[in-house]
C-alpha angles and dihedrals in degrees: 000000000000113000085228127054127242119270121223111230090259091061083045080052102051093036079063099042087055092047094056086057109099095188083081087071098072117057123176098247087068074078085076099054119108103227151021092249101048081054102058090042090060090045093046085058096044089052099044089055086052083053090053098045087047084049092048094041097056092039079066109036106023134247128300086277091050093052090047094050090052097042077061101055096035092055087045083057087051095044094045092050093069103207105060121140083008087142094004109146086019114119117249093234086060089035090060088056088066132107082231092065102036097054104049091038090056081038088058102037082059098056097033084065092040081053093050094036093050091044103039090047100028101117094040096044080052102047083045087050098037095030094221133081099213090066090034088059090037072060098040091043085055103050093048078055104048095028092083088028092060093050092054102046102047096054099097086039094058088039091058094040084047104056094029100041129075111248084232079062102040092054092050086054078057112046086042089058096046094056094045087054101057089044095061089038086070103042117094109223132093099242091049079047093062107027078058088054094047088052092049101050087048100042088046108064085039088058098052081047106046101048088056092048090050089056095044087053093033111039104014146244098275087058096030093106093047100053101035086051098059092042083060092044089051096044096041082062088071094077080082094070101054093083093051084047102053096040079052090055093044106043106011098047096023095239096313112120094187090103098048094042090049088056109044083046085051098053098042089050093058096035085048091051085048089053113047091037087065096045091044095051086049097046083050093051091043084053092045090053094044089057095044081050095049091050099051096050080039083122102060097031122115117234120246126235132213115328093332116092114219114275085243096056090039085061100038086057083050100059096036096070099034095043097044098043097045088050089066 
């Protein structure tokens, strides 16, 4: 392990933002020295080790023009995503109160049981849908293969949905996943059987992801910790209901999940529609209001040129969003 700890590109930012400042070079104590000439060496040497870090630093980060360049792109993911700074300064006891936090918490809690449900009863809902154990254990060999597989191979995909995709777009995948899911869960065939284990490795890891991602664009890095965390300590309460739900299966429903798995599909599909309509009608009026904004700086505002928005609207769609939602 380093003895120090990494440092994110805004710390780069602001260590290179302190080395171009010459003022460091001169301290108080230089007072004390005897001479001139023993002060300018102290300071030469002071000023040489700014020249390094700022050295070190590009060498890291890039020049003035790299930065700018991916200041650019990181504001047009923001932008894209529709939904940035939307309760962004807000406190996250006041942020939790929110119609953004409930119902992707209750969103979350839903899938969170579908995921342990699925995992914890896969071989017997499969011996109960293909009536046999020996193709109920050929399902269950090949989830616990493609389970991990899936987690590993759909990371730069969902990297790339989530910076380039609406959120707007990004929950309907979602939601449409989900659905599907819980369509193929209660069809007995095996090829129902796989096509629903392939879904569900790859759903799995872009939902983790996504919902992190969600918080980080919603609600904000200072509060990240807080109301992710609640949306975890929420879902993870779902683990209590496992046992009601197997004993349902079992003895209620005499070993057929059908019943559980089209409710829980149910529920997350109306929960999901709740959701993304409300996201989708805010993410329209914070457009709305970008565009209201844009027209009426129009004046002062730089043209853009090719693909790349001024530096002046990228940051007016910025602060719309984030100024106007927050207010509220």
């Amino acid at each position: 392990m380093p003895r120090h700890s990494y440092e994110t590109r805004a710390e780069l930012e602001n260590d290179m933002n302190q080395a171009f400042d010459n003022t460091l070079d001169v301290h108080d104590s230089d007072d004390d020295l005897e001479s001139i000439a023993e002060v300018y060496s102290v300071r030469s040497k002071r000023a040489a080790k700014r020249a390094m870090s700022i050295t070190q630093i590009t060498d890291l980060i890039g020049d003035e023009r790299q930065q700018m360049q991916h200041d650019i792109r990181e504001d047009e993911k923001k932008i894209a995503s529709g939904v940035w700074g939307v309760l962004h300064g807000l406190p996250a006891s006041k942020q939790i109160l929110t119609p953004w936090f409930i119902l992707v918490a209750l969103f979350t809690v839903l899938q969170m049981s579908r995921f342990n449900f699925f995992i914890s009863t896969i071989w017997s809902q499969y011996r109960y849908l293909l009536h046999s154990s020996k193709r109920a254990t050929k399902v269950t060999q090949f989830f616990d293969n493609a389970l991990p597989i899936g987690g590993v191979v759909t990371v730069p995909f969902i990297g790339f949905l989530l910076d380039g995709t609406s959120t707007v777009a990004v929950l309907a995948l979602l939601v449409l996943l989900s659905t599907v899911i819980g369509v193929l869960g209660a069809i007995p065939n095996a090829t129902a059987a796989y096509l629903n284990i392939i879904l569900f490795v790859i759903f799995r890891p872009l939902y983790y992801s996504a919902m992190s991602d969600y918080a980080a664009k919603v609600f904000g890095f200072a509060t990240f910790g807080t109301v992710y965390g609640a949306m975890t300590c929420l879902s993870g309460l779902s683990l209590f209901l496992q046992p009601a739900l197997q004993a349902l299966v079992h003895k209620g429903f005499h070993k057929d999940p059908g019943p559980v798995n089209v409710c829980l599909a149910g529920a997350s599909l109306l929960v999901g529609i709740a959701l993304l309509m409300y996201v989708d009608a805010r993410a329209r009026e914070i457009r709305r209001k970008q565009f209201q904004f844009l027209a009426s700086t129009a004046a002062t505002a730089a043209a853009a040129t090719g693909s790349i928005m001024a530096e002046s609207e990228r940051r007016s769609l910025l602060s719309v969003s984030l100024y106007d939602e927050a207010r509220e």
